[in-house]
Every structure is written in structure tokens, then in C-alpha cells.
Backbone bond lengths (Angstrom), bond angles and torsions (degrees), N, CA, C in turn:
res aa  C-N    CA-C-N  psi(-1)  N-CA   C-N-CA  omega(-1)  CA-C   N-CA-C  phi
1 X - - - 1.452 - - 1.521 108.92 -
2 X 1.133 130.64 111.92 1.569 160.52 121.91 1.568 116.14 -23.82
3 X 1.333 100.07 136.95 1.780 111.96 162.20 1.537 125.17 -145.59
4 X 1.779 109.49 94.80 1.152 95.50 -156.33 1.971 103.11 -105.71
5 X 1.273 113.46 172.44 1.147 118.06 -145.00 2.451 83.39 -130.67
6 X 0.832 115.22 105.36 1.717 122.87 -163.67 1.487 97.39 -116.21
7 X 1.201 113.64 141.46 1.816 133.10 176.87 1.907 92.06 -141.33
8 X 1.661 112.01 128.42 1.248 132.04 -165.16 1.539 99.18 -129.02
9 X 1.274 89.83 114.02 1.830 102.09 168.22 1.244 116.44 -103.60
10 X 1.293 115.26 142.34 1.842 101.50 161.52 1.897 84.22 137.55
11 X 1.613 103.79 -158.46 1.580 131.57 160.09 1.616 104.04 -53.23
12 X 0.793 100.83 52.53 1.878 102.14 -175.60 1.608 109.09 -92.23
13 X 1.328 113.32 -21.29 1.762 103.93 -173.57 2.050 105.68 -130.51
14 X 1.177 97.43 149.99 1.094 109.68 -171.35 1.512 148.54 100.84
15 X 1.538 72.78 -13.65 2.270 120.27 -159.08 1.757 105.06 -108.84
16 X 1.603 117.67 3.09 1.363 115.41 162.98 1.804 105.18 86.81
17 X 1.398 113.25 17.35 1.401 133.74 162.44 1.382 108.44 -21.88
18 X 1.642 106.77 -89.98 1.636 132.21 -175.44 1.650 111.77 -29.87
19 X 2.217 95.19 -44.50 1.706 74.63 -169.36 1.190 87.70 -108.87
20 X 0.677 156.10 0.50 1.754 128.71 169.11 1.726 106.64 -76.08
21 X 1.071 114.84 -40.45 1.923 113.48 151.28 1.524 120.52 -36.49
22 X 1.395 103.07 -34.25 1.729 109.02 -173.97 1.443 97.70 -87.16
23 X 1.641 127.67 -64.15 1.487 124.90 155.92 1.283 96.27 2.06
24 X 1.569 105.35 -92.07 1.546 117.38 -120.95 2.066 85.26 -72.96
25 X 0.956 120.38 -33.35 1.278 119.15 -165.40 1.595 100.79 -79.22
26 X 1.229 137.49 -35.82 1.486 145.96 172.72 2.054 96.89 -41.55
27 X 1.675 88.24 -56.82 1.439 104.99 -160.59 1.735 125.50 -80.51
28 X 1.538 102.98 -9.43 1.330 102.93 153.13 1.438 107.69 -105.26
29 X 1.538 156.69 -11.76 1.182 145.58 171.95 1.959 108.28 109.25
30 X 1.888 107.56 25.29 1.016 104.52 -177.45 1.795 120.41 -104.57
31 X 1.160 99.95 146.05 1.650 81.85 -167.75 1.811 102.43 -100.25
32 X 1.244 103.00 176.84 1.525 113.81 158.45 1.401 112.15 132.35
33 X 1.063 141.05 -125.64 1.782 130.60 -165.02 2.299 103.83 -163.49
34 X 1.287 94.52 162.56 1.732 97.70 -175.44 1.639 75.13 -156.06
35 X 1.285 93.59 140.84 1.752 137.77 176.07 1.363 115.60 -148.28
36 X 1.482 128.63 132.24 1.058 138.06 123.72 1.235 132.67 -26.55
37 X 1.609 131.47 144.49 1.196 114.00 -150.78 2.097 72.09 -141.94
38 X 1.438 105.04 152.95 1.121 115.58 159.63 1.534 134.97 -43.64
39 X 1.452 108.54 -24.99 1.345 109.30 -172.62 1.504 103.35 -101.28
40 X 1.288 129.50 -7.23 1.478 105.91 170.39 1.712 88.59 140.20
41 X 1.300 105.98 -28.36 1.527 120.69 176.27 0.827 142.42 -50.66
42 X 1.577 152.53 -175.73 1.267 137.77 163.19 1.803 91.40 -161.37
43 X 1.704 97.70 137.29 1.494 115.64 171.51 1.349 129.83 -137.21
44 X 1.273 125.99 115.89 1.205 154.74 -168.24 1.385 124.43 -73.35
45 X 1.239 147.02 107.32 1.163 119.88 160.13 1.723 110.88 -112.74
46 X 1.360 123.67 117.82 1.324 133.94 -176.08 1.644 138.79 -106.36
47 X 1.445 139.22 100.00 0.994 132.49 -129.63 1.845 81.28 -112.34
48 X 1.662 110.15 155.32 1.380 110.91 146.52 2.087 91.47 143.45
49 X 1.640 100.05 -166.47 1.267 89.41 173.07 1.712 128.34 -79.19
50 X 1.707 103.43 154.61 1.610 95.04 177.88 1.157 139.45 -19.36
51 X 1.842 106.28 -54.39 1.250 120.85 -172.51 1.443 101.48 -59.89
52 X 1.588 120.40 -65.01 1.621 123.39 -161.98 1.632 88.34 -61.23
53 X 1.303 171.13 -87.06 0.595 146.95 -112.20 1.463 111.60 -86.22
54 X 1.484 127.14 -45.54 1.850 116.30 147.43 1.159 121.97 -42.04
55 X 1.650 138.93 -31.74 1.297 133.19 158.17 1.629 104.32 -45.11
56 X 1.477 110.85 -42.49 1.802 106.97 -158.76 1.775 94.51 -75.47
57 X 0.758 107.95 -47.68 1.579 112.18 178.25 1.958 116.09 -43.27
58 X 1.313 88.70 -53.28 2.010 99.32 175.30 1.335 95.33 -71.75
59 X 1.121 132.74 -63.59 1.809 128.53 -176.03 1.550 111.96 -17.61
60 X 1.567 95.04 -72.84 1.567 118.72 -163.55 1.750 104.12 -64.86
61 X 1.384 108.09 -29.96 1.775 107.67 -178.77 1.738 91.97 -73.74
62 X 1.045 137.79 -34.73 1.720 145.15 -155.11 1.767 84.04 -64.52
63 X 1.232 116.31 -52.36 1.754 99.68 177.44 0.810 133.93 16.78
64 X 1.278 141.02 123.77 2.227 132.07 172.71 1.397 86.83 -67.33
65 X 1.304 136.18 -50.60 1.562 115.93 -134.78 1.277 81.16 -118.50
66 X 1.758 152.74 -52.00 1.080 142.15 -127.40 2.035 100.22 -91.99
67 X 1.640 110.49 136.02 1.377 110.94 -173.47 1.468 100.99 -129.54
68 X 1.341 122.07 94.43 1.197 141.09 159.81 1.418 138.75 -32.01
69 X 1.435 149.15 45.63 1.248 151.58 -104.84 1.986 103.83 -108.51
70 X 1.179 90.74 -33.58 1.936 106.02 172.11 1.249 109.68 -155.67
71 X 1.368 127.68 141.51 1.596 133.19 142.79 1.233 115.87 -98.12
72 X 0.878 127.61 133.25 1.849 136.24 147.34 0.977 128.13 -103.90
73 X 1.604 128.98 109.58 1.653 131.90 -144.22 2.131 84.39 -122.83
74 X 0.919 101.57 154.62 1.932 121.76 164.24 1.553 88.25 -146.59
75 X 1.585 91.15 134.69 1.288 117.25 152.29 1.963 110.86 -73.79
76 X 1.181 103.96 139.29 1.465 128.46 -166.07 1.371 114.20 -122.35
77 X 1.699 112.08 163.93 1.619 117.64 171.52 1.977 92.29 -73.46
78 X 1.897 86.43 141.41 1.577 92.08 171.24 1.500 120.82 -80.14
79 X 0.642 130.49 125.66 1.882 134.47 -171.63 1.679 104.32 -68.47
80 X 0.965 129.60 82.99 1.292 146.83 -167.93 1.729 103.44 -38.51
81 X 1.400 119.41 -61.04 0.836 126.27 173.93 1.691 136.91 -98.87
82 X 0.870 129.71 31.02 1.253 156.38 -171.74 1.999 114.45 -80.42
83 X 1.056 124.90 95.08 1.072 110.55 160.80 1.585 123.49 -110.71
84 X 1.391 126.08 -174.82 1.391 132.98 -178.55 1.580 99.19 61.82
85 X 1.280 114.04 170.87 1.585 147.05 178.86 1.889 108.82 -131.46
86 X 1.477 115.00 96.96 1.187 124.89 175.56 1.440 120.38 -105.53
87 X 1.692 108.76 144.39 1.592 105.46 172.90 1.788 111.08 -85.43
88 X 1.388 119.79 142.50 1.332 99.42 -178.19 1.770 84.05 -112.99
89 X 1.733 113.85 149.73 1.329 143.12 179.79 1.259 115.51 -84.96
């Protein structure tokens, strides 16, 4: 188990980001939270195994409308106790 810490550049807001992040994270069993960021951005922090969490990454790029231009991921402390995957507003 992994905890990665994601910053999203590009068509990232407006384009249904947050929940298709929550989808895709509901739907592999990964937990952690997606926010909007003031600058146009969006940042992630996503807990679970490697694989599901590169699945969550391809999911959320699969978007009709959303166009992904850079990620920047850091590996992070794992939140021991943490369940669900939430959008924060």
C-alpha cells in the first residue's frame, strides 16, 4: 500500500474531474480526497495499491472532455486509517 500526493495541469476543471476521480477511485477500492485548486488546478491525494492507483490515473485521463497536460505525483506518509475517496468543494 502506496500514498500518492498528484498536482493536474491542463482542462482539469469544469470537465467533471472530481467525480470521475471519485468513480474511478470508488471502483477500484482506493481511498483519499480530489480538490480544486485556485489556479485552474486540481490535487489529489490517493491511497491504495500501485497498480489501482495507475489504473486511477488512466481512468480519470479516459474523460470525454477532461485534457490532462502534466501530473506531478510525490510519494507520501500512508494514512493508516483512512477510508472512502472524497471530492472536497
Amino acid at each position: 500500500m502506496i500514498r500518492k500526493h498528484y498536482h493536474f495541469t491542463g482542462d482539469v476543471q469544469g470537465v467533471g474531474f472530481r467525480y470521475r476521480a471519485k468513480y474511478a477511485a470508488d471502483l477500484l477500492g482506493v481511498s483519499g480526497w480530489v480538490r480544486n485548486n485556485d489556479d485552474g488546478s486540481v490535487s489529489m491525494e490517493a491511497q491504495g495499491e500501485p497498480d489501482a492507483l495507475q489504473k486511477l490515473t488512466d481512468l480519470i485521463a479516459q474523460g470525454k472532455y477532461i485534457s490532462i497536460d502534466s501530473i506531478r505525483k510525490t510519494e507520501i506518509p500512508v494514512c493508516e486509517h483512512e477510508h472512502g475517496f472524497y471530492t472536497i468543494d
